[in-house]
PQR file with spaces between the fields and no chain letter, atoms N, CA, C, O and H, PARSE charges and radii, in Angstrom:
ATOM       1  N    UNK     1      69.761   79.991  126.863 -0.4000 1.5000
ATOM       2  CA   UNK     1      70.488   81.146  126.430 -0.0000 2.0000
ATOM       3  C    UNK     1      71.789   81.239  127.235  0.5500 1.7000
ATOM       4  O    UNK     1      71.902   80.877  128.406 -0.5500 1.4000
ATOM       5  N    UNK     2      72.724   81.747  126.503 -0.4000 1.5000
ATOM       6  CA   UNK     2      74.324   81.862  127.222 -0.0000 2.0000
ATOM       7  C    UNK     2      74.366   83.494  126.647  0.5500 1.7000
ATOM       8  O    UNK     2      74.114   84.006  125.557 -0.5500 1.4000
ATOM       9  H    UNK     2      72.633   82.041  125.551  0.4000 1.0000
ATOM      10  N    UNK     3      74.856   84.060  128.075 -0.4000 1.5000
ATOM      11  CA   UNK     3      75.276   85.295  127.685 -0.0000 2.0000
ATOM      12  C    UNK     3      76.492   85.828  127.953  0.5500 1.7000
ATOM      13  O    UNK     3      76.632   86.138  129.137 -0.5500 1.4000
ATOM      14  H    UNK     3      75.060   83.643  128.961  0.4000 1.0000
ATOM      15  N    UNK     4      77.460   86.046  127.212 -0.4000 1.5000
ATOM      16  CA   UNK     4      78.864   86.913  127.481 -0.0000 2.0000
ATOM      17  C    UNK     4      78.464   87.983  127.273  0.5500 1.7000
ATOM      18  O    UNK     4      77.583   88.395  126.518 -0.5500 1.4000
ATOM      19  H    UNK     4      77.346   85.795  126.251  0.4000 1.0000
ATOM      20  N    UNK     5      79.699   88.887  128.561 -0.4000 1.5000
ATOM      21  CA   UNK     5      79.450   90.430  128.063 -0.0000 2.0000
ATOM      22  C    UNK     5      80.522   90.646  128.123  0.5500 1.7000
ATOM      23  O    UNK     5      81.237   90.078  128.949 -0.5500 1.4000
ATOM      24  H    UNK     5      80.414   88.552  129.175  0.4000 1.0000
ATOM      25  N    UNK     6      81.144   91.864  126.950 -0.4000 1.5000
ATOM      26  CA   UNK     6      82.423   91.864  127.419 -0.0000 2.0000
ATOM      27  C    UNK     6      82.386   93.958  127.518  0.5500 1.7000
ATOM      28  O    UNK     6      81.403   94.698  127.567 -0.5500 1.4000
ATOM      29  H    UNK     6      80.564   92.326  126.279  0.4000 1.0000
ATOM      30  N    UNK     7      83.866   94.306  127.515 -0.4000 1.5000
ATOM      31  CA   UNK     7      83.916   95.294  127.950 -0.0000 2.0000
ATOM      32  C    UNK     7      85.345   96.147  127.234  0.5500 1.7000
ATOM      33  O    UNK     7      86.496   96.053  127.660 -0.5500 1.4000
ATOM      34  H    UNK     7      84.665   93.705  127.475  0.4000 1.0000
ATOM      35  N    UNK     8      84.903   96.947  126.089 -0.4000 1.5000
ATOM      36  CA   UNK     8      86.444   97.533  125.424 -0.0000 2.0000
ATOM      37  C    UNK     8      86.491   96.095  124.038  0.5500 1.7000
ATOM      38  O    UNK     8      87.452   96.421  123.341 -0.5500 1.4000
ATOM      39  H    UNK     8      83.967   97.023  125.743  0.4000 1.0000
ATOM      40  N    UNK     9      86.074   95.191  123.631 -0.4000 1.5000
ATOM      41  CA   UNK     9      85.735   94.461  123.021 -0.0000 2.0000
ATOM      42  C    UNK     9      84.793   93.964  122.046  0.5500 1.7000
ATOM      43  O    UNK     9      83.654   94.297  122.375 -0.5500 1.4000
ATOM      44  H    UNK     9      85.293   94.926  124.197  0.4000 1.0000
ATOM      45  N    UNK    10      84.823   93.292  120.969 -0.4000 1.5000
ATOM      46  CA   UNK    10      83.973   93.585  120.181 -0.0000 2.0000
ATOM      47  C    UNK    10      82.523   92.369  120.279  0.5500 1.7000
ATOM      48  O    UNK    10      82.968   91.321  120.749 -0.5500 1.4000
ATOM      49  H    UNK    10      85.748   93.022  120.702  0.4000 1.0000
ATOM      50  N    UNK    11      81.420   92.279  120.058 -0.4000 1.5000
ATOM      51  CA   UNK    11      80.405   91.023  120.801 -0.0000 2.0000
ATOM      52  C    UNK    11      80.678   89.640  119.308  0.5500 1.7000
ATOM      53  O    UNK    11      79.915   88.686  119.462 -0.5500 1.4000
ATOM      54  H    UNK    11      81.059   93.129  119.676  0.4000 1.0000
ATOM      55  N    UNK    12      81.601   89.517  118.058 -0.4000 1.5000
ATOM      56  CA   UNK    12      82.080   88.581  117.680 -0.0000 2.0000
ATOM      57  C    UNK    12      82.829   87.634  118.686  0.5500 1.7000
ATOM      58  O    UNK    12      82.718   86.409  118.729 -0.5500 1.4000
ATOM      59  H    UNK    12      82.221   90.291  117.933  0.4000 1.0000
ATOM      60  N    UNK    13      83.558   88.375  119.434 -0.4000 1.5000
ATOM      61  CA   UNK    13      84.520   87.366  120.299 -0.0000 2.0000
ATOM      62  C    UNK    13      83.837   87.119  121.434  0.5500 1.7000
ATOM      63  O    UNK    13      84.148   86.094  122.041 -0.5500 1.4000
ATOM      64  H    UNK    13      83.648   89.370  119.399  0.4000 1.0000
ATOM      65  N    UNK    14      83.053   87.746  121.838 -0.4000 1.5000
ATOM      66  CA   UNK    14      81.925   87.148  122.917 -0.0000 2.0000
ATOM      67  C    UNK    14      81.765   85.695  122.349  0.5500 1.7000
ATOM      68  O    UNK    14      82.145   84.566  122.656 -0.5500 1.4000
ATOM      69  H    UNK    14      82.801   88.579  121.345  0.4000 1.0000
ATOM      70  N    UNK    15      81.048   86.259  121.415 -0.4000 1.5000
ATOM      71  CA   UNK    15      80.544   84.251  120.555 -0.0000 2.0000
ATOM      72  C    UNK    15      81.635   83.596  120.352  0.5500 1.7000
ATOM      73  O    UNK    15      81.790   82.405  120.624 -0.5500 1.4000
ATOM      74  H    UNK    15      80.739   87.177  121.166  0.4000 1.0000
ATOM      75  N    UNK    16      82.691   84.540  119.723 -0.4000 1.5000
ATOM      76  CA   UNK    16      83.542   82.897  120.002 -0.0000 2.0000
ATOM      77  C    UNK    16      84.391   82.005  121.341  0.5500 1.7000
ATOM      78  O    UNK    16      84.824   80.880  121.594 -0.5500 1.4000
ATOM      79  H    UNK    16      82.565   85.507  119.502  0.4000 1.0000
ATOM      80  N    UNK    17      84.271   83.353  121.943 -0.4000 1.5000
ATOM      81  CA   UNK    17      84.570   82.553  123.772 -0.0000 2.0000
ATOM      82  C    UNK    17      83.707   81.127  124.157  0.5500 1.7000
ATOM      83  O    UNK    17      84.075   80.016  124.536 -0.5500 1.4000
ATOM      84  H    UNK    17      83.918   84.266  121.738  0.4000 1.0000
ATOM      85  N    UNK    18      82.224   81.794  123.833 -0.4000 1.5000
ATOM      86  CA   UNK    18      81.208   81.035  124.697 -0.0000 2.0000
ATOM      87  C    UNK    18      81.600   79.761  123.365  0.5500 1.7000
ATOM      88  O    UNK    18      81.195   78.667  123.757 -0.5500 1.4000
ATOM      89  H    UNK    18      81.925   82.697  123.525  0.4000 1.0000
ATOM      90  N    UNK    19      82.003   79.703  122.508 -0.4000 1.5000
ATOM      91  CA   UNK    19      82.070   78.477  121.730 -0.0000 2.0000
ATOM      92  C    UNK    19      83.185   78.264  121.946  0.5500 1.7000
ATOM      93  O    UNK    19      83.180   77.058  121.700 -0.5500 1.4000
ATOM      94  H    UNK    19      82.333   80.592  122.190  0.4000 1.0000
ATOM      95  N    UNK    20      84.367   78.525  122.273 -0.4000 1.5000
ATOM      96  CA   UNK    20      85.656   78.109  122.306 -0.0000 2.0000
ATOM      97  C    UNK    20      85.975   77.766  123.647  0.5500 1.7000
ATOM      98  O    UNK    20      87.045   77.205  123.879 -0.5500 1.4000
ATOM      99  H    UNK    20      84.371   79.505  122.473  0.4000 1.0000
ATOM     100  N    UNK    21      85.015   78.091  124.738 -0.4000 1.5000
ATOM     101  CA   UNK    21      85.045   77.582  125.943 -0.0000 2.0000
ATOM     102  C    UNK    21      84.199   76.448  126.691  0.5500 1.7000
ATOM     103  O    UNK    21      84.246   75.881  127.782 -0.5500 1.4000
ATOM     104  H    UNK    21      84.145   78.547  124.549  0.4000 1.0000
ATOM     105  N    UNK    22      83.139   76.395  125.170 -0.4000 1.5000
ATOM     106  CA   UNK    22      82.657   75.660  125.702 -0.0000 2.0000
ATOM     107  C    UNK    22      81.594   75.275  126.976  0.5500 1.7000
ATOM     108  O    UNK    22      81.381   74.279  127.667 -0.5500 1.4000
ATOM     109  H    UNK    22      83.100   76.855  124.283  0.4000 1.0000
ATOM     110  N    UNK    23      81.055   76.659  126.875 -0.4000 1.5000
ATOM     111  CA   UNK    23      79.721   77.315  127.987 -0.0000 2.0000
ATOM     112  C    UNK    23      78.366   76.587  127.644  0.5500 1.7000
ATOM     113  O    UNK    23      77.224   76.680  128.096 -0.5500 1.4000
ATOM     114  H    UNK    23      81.229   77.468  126.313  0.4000 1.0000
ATOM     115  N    UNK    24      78.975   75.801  126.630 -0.4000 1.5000
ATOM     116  CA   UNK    24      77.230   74.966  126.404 -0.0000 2.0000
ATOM     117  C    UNK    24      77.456   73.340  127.029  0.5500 1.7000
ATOM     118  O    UNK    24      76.732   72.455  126.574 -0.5500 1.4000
ATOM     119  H    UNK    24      79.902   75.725  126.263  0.4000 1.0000
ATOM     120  N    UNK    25      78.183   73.104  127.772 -0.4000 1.5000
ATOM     121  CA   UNK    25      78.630   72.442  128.472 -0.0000 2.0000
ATOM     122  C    UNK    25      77.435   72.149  129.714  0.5500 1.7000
ATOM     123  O    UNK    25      77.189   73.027  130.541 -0.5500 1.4000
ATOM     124  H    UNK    25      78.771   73.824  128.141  0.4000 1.0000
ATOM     125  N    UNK    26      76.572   70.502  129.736 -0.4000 1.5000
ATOM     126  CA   UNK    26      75.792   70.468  130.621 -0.0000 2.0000
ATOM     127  C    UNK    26      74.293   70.870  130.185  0.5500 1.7000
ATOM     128  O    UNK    26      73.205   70.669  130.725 -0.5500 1.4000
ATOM     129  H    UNK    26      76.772   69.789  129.064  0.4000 1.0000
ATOM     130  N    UNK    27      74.740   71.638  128.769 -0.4000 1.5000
ATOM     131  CA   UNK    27      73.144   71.955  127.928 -0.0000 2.0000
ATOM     132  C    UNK    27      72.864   71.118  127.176  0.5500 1.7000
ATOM     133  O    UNK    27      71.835   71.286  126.521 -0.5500 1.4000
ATOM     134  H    UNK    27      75.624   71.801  128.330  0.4000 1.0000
ATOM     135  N    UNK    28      73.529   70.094  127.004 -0.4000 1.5000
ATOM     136  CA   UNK    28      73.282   69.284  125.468 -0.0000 2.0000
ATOM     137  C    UNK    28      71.765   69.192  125.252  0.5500 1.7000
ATOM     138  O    UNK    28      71.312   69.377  124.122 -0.5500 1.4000
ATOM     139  H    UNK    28      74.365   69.957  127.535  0.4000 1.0000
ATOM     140  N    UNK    29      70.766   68.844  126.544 -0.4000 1.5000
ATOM     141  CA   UNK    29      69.147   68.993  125.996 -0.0000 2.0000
ATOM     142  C    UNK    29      68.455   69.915  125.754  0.5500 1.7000
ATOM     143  O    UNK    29      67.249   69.823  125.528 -0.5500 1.4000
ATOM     144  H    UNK    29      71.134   68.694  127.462  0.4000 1.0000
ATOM     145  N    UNK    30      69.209   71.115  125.764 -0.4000 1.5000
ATOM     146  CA   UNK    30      68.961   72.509  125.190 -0.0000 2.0000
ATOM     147  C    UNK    30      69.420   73.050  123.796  0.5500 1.7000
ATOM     148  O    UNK    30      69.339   74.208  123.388 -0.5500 1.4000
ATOM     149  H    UNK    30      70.189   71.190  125.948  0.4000 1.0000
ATOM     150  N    UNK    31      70.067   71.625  122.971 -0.4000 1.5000
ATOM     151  CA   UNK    31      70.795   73.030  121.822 -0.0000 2.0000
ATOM     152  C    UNK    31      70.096   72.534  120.570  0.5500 1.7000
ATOM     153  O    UNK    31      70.482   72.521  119.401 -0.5500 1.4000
ATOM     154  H    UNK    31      70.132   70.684  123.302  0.4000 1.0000
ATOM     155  N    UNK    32      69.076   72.169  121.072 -0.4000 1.5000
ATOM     156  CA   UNK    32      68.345   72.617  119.952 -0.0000 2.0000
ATOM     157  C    UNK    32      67.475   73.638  119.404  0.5500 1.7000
ATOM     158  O    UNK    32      66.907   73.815  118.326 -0.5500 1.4000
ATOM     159  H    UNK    32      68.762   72.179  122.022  0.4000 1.0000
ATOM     160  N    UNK    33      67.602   74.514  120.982 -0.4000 1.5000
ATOM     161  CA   UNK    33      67.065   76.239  121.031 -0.0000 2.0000
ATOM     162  C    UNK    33      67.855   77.012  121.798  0.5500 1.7000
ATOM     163  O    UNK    33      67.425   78.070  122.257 -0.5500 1.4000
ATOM     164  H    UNK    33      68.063   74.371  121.857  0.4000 1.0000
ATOM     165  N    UNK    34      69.252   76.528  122.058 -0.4000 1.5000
ATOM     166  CA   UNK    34      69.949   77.403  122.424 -0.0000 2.0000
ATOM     167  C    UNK    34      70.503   78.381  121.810  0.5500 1.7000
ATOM     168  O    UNK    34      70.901   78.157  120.667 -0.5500 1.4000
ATOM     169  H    UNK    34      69.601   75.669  121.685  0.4000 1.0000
ATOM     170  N    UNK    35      70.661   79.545  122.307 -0.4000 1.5000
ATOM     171  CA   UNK    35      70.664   81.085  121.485 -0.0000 2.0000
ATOM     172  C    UNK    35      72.115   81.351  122.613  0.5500 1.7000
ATOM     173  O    UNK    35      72.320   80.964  123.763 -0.5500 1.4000
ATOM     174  H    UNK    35      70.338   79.727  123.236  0.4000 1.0000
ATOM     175  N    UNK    36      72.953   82.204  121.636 -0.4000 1.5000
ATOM     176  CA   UNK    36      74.425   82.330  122.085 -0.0000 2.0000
ATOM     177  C    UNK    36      74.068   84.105  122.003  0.5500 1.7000
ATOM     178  O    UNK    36      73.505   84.598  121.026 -0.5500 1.4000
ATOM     179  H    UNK    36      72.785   82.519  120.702  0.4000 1.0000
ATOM     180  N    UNK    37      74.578   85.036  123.393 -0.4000 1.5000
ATOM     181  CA   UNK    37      74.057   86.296  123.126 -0.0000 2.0000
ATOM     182  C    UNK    37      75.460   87.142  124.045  0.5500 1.7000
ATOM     183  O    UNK    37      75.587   87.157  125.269 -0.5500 1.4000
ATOM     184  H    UNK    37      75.035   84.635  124.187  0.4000 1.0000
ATOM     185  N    UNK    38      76.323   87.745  123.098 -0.4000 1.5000
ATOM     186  CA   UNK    38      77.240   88.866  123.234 -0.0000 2.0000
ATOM     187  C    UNK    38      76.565   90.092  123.385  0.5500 1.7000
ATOM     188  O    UNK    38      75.610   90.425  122.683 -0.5500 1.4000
ATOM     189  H    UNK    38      76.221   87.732  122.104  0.4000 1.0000
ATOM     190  N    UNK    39      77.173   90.938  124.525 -0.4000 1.5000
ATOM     191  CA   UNK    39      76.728   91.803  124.394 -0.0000 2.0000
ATOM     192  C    UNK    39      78.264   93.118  125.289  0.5500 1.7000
ATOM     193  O    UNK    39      78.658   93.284  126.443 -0.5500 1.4000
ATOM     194  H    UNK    39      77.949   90.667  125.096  0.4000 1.0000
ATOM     195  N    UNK    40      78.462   93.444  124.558 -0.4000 1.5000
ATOM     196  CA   UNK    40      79.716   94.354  124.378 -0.0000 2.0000
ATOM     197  C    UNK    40      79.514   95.997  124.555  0.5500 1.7000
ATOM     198  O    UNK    40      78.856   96.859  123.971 -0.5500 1.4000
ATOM     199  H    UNK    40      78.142   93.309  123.620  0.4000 1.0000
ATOM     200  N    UNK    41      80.597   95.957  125.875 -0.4000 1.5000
ATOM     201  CA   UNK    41      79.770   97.896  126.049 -0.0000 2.0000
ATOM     202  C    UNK    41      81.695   98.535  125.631  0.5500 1.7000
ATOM     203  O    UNK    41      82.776   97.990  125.853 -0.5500 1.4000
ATOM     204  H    UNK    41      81.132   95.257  126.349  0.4000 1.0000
ATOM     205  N    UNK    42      81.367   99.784  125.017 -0.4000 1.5000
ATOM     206  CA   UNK    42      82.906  100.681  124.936 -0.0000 2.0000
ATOM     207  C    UNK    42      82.797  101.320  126.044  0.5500 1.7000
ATOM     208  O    UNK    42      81.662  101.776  126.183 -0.5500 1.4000
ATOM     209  H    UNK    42      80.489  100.227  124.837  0.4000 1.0000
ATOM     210  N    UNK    43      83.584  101.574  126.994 -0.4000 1.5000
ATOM     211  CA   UNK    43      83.792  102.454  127.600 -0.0000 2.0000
ATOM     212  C    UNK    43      83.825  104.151  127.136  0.5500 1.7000
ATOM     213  O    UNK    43      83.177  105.077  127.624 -0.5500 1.4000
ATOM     214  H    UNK    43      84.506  101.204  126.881  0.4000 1.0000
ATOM     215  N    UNK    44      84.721  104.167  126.136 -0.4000 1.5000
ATOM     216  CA   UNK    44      85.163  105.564  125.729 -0.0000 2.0000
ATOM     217  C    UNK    44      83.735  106.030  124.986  0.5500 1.7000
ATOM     218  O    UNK    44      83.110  106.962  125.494 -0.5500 1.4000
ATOM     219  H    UNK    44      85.247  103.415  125.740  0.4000 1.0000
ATOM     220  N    UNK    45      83.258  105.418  123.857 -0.4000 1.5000
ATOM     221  CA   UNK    45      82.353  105.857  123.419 -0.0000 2.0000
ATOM     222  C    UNK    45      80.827  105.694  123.989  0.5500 1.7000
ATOM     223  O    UNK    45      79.838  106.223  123.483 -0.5500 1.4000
ATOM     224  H    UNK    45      83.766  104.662  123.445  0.4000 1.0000
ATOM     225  N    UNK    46      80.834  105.164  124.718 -0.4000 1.5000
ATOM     226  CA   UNK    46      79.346  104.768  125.995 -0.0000 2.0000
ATOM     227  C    UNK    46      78.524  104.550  125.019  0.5500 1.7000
ATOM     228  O    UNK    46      77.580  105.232  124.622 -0.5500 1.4000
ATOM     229  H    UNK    46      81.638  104.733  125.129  0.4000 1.0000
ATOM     230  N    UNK    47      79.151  103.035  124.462 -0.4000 1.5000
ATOM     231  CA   UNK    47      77.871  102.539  123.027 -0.0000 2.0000
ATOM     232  C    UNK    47      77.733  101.045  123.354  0.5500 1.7000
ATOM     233  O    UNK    47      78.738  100.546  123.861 -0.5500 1.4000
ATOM     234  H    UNK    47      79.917  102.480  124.785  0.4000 1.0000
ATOM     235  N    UNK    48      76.797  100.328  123.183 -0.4000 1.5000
ATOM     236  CA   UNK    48      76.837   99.026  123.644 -0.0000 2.0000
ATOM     237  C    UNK    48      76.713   98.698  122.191  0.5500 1.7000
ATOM     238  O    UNK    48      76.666   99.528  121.283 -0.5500 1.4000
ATOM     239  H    UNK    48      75.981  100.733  122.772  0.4000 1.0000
ATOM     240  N    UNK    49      76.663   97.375  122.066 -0.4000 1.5000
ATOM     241  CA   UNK    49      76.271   96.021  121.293 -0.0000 2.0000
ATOM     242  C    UNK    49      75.894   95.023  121.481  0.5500 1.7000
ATOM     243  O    UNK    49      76.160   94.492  122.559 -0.5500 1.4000
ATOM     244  H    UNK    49      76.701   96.701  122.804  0.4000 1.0000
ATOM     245  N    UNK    50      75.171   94.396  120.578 -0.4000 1.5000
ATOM     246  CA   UNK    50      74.845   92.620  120.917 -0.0000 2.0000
ATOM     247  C    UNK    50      74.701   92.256  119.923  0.5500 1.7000
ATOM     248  O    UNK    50      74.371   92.990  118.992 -0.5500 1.4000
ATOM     249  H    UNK    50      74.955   94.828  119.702  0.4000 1.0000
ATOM     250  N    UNK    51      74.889   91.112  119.830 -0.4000 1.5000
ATOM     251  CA   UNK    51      74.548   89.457  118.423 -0.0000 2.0000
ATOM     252  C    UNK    51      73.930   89.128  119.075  0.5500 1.7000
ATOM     253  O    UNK    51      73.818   89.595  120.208 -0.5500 1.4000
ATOM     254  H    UNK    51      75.157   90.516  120.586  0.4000 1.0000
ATOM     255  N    UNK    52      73.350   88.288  118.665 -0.4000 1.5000
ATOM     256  CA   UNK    52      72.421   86.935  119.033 -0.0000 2.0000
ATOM     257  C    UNK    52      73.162   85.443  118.214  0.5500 1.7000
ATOM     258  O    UNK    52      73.826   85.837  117.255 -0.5500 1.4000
ATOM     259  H    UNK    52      73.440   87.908  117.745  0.4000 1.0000
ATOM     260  N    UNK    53      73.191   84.507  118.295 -0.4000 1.5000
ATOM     261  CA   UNK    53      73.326   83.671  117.390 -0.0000 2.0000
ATOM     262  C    UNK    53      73.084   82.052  117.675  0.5500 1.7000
ATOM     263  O    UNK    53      73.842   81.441  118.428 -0.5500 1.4000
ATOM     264  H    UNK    53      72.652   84.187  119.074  0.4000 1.0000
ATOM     265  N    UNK    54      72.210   81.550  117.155 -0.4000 1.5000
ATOM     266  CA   UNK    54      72.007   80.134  117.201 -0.0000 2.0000
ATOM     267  C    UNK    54      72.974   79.117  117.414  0.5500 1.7000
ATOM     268  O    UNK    54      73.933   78.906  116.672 -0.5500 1.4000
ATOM     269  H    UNK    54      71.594   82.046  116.543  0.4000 1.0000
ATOM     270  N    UNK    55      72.740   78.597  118.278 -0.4000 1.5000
ATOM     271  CA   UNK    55      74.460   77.572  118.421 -0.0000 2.0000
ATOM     272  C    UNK    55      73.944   76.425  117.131  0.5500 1.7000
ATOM     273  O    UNK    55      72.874   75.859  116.911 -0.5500 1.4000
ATOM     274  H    UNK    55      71.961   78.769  118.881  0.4000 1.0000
ATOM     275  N    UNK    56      75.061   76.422  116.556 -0.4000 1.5000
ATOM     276  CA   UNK    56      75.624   75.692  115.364 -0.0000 2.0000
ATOM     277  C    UNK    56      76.199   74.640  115.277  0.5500 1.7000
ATOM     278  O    UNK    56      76.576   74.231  114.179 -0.5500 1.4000
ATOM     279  H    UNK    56      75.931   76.882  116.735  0.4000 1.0000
């Protein structure tokens, strides 16, 4: 599992960081159950979020 969190942000771009950066880097014997997991808090509205998503 890879987890971004971000902050004032939405948890789509979480996933696409951890894929555009390339955080599965060193997992290759893991992605065949590796799970990609954003999880995004607002400040102003004190609401979190999360995806989950299967690396692809």
């Amino acid at each position: 599992m890879i987890v971004e969190l971000k902050v004032n942000d939405s948890v789509e771009s979480g996933i696409e960081q951890i894929k555009e950066r390339n955080y599965r880097k060193g997992l290759e014997k893991y992605l065949d159950n590796l799970l990609l997991v954003s999880i995004s808090y607002d400040k102003k509205s004190k609401v979190h979020q999360c995806k989950i998503a299967r690396f692809a």
